[in-house]
ZAZA-581104 format. One record per residue (C-alpha): residue number from 1; z, y, x; residue in one letter. Coordinates in steps of 0.02 Angstrom, whole numbers, plus 32768, in hexadecimal, padded with zeros to 4 digits. Example, Ala and Ser with C-alpha at 12.3 -4.5 7.8 and 13.67 -1.06 7.14 Angstrom:
ZAZA-581104
+-----+------+------+------+---+
:   k :   pz :   py :   px : r :
+-----+------+------+------+---+
:   1 : 8186 : 7F1F : 8267 : a :
:   2 : 8165 : 7FCB : 82AC : s :
+-----+------+------+------+---+
This chain:
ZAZA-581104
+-----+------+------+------+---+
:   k :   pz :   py :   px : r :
+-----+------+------+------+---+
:   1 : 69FE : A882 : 0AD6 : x :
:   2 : 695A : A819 : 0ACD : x :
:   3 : 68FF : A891 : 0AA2 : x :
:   4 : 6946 : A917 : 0B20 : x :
:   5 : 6924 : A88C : 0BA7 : x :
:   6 : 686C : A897 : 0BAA : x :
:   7 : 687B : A948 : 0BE0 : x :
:   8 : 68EA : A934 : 0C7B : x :
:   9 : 684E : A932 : 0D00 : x :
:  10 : 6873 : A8F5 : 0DAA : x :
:  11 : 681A : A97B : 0E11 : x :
:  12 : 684B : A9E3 : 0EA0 : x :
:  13 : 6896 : AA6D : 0E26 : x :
:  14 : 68FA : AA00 : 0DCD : x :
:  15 : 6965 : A9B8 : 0E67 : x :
:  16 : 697A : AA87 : 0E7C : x :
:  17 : 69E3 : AA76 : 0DDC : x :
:  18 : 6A2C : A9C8 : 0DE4 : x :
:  19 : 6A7C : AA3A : 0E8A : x :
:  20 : 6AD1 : AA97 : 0E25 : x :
:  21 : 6AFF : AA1D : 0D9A : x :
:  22 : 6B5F : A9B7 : 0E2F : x :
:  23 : 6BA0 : AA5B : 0E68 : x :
:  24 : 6BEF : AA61 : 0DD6 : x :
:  25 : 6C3B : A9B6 : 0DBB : x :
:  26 : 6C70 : A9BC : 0E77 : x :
:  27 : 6CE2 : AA56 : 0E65 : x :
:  28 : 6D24 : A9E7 : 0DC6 : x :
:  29 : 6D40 : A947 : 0E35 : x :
:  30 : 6D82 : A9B3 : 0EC4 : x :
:  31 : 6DFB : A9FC : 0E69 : x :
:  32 : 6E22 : A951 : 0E10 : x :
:  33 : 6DDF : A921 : 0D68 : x :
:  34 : 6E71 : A922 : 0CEE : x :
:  35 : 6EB5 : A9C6 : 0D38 : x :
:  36 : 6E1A : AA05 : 0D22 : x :
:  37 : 6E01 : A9D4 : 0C60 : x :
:  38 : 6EB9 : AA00 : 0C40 : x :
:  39 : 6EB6 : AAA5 : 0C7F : x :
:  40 : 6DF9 : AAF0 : 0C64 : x :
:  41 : 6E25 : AB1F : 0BAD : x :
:  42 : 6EBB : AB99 : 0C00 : x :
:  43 : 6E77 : ABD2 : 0C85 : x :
:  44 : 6DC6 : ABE0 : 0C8B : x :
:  45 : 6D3B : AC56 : 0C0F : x :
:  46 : 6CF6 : ABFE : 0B7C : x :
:  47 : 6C46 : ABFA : 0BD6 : x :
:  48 : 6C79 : AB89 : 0C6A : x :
:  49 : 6C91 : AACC : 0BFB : x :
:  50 : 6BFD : AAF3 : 0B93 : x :
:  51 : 6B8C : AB31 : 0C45 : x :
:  52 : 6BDC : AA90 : 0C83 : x :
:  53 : 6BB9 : AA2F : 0BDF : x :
:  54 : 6B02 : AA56 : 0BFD : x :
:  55 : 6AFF : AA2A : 0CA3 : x :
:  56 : 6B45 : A98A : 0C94 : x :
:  57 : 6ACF : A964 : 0BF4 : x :
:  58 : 6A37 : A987 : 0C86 : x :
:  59 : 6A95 : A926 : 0D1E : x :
:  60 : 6AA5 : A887 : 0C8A : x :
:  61 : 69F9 : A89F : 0C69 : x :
:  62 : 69B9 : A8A0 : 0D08 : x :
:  63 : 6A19 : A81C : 0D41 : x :
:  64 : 69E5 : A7A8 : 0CBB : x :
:  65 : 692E : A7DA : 0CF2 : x :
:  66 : 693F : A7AF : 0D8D : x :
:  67 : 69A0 : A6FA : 0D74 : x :
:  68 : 6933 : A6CC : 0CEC : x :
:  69 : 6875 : A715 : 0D2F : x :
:  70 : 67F4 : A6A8 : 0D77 : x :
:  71 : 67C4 : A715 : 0DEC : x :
:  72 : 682A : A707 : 0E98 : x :
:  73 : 689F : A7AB : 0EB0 : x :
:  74 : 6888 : A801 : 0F52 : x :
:  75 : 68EC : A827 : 0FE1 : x :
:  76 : 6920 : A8DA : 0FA5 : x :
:  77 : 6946 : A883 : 0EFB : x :
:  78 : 699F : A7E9 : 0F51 : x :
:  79 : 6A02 : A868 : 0FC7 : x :
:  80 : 6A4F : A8CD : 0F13 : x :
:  81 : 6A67 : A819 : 0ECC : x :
:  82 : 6AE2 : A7E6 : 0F62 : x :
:  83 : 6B27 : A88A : 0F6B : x :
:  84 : 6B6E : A865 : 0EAA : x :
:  85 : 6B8D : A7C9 : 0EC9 : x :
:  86 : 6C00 : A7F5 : 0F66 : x :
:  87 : 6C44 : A86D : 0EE9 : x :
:  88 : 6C98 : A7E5 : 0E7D : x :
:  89 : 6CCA : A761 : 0F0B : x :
:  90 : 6D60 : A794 : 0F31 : x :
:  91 : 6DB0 : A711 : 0EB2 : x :
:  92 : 6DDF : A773 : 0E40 : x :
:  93 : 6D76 : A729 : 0DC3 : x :
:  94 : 6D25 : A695 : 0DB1 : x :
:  95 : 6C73 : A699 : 0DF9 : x :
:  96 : 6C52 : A603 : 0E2A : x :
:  97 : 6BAF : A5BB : 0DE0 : x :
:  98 : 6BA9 : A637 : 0D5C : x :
:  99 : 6B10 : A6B4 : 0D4E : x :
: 100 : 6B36 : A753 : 0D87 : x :
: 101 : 6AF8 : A7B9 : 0CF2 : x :
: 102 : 6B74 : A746 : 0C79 : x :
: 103 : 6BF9 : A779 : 0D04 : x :
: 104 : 6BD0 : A81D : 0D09 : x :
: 105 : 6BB3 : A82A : 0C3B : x :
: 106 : 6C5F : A7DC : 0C0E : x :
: 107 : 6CB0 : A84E : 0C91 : x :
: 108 : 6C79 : A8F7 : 0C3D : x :
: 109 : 6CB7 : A890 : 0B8D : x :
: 110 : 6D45 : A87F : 0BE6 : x :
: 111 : 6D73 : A91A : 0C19 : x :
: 112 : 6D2E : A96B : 0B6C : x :
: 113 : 6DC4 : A8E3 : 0B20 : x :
: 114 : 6E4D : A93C : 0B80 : x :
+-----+------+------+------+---+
């Protein structure tokens, strides 16, 4: 995961696919979390947890980046940030204080565990 870090960029193409790496962990949370991870190996292809596995490796990544980084985010960047944060505020989980990419990494774990 170090290593994979350093190439997660934050540009303008990457928030294009940390898009659709929260599309895909909002249909999860929409649907709820456990039902999700319970159910996914019945009735869902093969191809959608390890798409989503990918994904959430990225969104982690990216994440981490942009927690961890020197350099400022910007407001498209900040805007995706909130936007996941929102995501996991419902109190559900407990968010509060903890880095979003840890949140975010131990909820794929998670779901992989079910």
């Amino acid at each position: 995961m170090t290593n994979a870090r350093d190439k997660v960029k934050r540009s303008q193409e990457m928030l294009k696919v940390i898009q659709e790496c929260f599309e895909c962990i909002e249909v999860a949370a929409l649907h709820g979390i456990r039902w999700v991870a319970r159910t996914s190996a019945t009735n869902w292809s093969i191809e959608h947890p390890l798409c989503g596995m990918d994904l959430i490796v990225i969104l982690t990544l990216w994440l981490w980046r942009l927690e961890h980084d020197e350099e400022p985010a910007s407001e498209e960047e900040l805007a995706m940030y909130n936007k996941l944060r929102k995501l996991f505020d419902d109190g559900s989980l407990n968010v509060h204080g903890a880095k979003l990419s840890s949140i975010v990494a131990r909820l794929w774990g998670s779901m992989i565990d079910e």
